[in-house]
N, C-alpha and C positions, 0 to 999 in steps of 0.2 A: 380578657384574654380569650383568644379561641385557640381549642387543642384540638389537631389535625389526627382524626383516626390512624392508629400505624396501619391498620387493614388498607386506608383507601389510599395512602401512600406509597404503600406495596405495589396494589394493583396499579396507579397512574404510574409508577416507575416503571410497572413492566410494561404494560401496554400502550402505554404514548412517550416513552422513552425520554427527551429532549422537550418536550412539550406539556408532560405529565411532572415533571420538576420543573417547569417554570410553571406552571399552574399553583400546585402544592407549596411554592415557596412565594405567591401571589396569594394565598387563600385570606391571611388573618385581613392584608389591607382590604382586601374587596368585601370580603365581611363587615368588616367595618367602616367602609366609604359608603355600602347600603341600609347597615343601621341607620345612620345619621344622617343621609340624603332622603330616605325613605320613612324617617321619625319613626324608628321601630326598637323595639326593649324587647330585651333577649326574654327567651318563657321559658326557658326547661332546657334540658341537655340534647348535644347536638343529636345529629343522627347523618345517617351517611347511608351509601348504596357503591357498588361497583365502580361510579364515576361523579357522586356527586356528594357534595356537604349540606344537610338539612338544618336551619337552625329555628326549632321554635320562638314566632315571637307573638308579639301583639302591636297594633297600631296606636303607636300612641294619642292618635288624634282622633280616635275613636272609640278604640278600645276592642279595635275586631281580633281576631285569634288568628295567625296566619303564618307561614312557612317560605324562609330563606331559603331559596336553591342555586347553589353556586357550582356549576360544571364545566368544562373544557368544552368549548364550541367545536365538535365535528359532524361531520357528513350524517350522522346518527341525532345526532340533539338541535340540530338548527331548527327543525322544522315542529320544533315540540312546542313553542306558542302559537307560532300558525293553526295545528292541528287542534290544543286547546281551543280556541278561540273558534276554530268551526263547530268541533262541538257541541262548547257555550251556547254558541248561537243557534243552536240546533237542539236545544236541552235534551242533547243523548247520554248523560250520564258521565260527563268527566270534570277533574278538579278545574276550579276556576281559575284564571290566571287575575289576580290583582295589581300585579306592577311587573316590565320588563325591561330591561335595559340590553338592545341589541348588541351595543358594542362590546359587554362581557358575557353575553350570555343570561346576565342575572336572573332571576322569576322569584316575584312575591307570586304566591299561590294562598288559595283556600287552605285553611288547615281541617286535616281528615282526624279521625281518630284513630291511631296511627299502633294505640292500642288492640285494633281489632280488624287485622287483615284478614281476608277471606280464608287466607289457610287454618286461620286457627277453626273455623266451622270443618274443614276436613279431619281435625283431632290429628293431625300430624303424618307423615310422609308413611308410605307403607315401605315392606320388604320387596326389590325388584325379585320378582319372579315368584314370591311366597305369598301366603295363605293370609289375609285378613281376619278381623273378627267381624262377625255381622252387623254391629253397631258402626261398624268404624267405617263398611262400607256404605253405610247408610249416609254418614256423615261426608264420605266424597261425593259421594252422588250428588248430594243437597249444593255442593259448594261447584259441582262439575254443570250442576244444571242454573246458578247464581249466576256462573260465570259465563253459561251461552246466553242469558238476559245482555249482559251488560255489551259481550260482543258482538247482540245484532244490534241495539242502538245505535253504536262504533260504528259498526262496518255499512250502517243505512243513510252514512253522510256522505255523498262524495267529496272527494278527494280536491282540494285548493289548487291552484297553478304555483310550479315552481318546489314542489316538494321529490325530493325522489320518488324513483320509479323501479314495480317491480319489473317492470322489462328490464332495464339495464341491466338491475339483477340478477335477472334470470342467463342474459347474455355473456356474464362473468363468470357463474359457476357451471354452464355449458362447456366454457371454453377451458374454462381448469377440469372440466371432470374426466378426462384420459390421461392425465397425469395422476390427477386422486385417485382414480381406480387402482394405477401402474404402481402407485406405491402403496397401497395395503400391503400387507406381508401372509394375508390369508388369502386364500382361493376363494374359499363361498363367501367372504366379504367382498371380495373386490366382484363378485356375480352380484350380491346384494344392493353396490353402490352404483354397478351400471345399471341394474333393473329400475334403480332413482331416477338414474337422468336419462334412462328410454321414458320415463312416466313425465319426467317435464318437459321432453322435448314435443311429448303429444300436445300438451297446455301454453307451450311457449309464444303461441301466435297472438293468444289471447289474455293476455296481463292483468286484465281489469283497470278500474277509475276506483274503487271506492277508498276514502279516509282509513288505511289501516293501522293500528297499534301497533304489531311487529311483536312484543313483548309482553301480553296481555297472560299473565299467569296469579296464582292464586294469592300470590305477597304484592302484587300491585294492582288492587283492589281493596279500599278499606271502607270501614263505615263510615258515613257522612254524621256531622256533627248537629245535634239542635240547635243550637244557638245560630247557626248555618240555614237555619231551616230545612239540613238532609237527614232528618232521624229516619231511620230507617231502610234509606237507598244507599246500596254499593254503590262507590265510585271509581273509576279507572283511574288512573294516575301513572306517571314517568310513561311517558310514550315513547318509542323510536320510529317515528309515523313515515310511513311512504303511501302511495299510490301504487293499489294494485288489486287482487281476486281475495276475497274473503276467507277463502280457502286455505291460502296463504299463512291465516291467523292460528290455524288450529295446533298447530304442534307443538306451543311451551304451556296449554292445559294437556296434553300427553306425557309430556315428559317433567312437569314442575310435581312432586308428589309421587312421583313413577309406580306404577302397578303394573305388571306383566298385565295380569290377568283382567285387568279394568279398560286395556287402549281402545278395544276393537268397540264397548261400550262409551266408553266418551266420546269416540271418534261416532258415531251414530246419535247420541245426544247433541254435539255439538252442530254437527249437519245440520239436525232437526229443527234445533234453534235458529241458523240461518237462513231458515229457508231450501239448505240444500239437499234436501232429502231425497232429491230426483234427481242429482247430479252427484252424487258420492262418488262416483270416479273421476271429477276435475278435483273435488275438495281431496282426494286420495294423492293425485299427483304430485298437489301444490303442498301437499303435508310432507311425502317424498322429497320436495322439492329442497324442505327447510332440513333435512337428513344431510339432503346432498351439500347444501350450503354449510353446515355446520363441517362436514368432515372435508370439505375444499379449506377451511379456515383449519382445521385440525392437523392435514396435513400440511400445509405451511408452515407450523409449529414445529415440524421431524417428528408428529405423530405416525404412526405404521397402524394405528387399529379403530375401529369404528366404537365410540364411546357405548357400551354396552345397552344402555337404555335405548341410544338411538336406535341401534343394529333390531332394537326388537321391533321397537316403533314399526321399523321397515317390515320386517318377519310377518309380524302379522296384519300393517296393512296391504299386503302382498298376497297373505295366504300361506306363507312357506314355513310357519312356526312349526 
């Protein structure tokens, strides 16, 4: 029997409406058409994310350790074995894919130890806009500096043909940002959210090529397993990979763990790690950029307000905190 998280139920009812319940009421067969197509024996209790059902297993004809991933094929997840696989072949540090099945989506993947996400090295999320303990920032920092290792290997691959693009992207939420602006319900937000999209329309020309994550934060990032031969190297995992500026990548280590007081230092770390330490004001705009994207998607909701962490994010890589 496979039992379907009510969490990930919830969320496929809301967000894929018509599609998220033909998924959800498809989960147990397809789970179980790739045990037994794939000679896999269940290991341990599911596990799940926002859009997907994870099921430990092992290979029975070998006896490798390895991970069921069952998701709803869209514009976000198609291009997640492609990206694997360049990686792989690029040994930049991400989970391996061992078996794919295009037609549902399916992926055997490496199994991580799934016990020890990067976040747990940060000792847990701080207070937005409060005071830390000294150890505690000791332990972001360690996890904020893990985590620009692992996304310049990422971002030093380019990007595959046929993957989304952050142009398009950036073409979409240009063209919603006077409307997003028009419905804030605050003054110095709706100043805040145009000051976003004057900063991407500076960078709009120039998109980039490289392999990006999109979603590269501190719970998708786990330790690699011995038996794996990855003791000891973080590994990136669940991509929502497009083509485009590395820059682009920085803003879910700002906001995963939020620290008022830590942006403007991650955001200077992370640079650092890419290389962009001489260009902080593309990597600034294209961090802008994901403010703007978020609250284009926020207000399509009947949001009126800028999600507080983002709003800060903005504040201070702007100057205006």
């Amino acid at each position: 029997m496979i039992d379907i998280p009510d969490e990930l139920i919830a969320t496929q009812y809301a967000y894929n409406g018509v599609a998220g319940r033909a998924f959800v009421a498809a989960l147990p067969g397809l789970a179980g058409r790739f045990l037994e197509e794939w000679g896999l024996r269940r290991d341990g209790a599911a596990m799940y994310g926002m859009c997907a059902l994870v099921l430990p297993v092992v290979r029975e004809a070998d006896g490798v350790p390895a991970a069921l991933k069952l998701q709803l094929v869209d514009e976000e997840t198609v291009g997640e074995p492609v990206a694997l696989r360049a990686w792989g072949a690029a040994g930049a540090g991400a989970v391996g894919v061992l078996g794919h099945d295009p037609g549902t989506g399916a992926l055997l993947l490496e199994r991580l130890d799934e016990g020890r996400p990067l976040s747990g090295v940060a000792g847990g999320g701080g207070v937005p806009g409060g005071s830390r303990l000294v150890g505690e920032v000791a332990d972001a920092r360690h996890a904020v500096t893990v985590l620009g290792e692992v996304l310049a290997r990422l971002a030093a691959v380019p990007a595959p043909e046929g993957l989304r693009t952050l142009g398009d992207a950036v073409e979409r939420m240009l063209a919603a940002a006077p409307d997003a602006v028009g419905r804030l319900a605050d003054e110095e937000e709706r100043r805040l959210l145009a000051d976003c999209a004057a900063a991407v329309r500076e960078v709009a020309g120039e998109p980039g090529d490289r392999l990006l994550h999109w979603d590269l934060h501190y719970d998708n990032v786990l330790a690699g397993r011995a038996d794996a031969g990855r003791a000891g190297e973080w590994v990136a995992l669940d991509p929502k990979p497009l083509a485009g500026d590395p820059g682009f990548e920085l803003f879910p280590a700002l906001d995963n763990l939020f620290d008022a007081g830590e942006v403007v230092w991650r955001f200077d770390a992370l640079t650092e790690a890419l290389g962009m330490e001489r260009d902080r004001g593309r990597a600034r705009a294209w961090t802008l950029g994901r403010v703007l994207q978020n609250a284009v998607w926020a207000v399509g909701d009947g949001e009126r307000e800028l999600a507080p962490d983002h709003a800060e994010i903005a504040r201070r890589l702007l100057g205006v905190w």
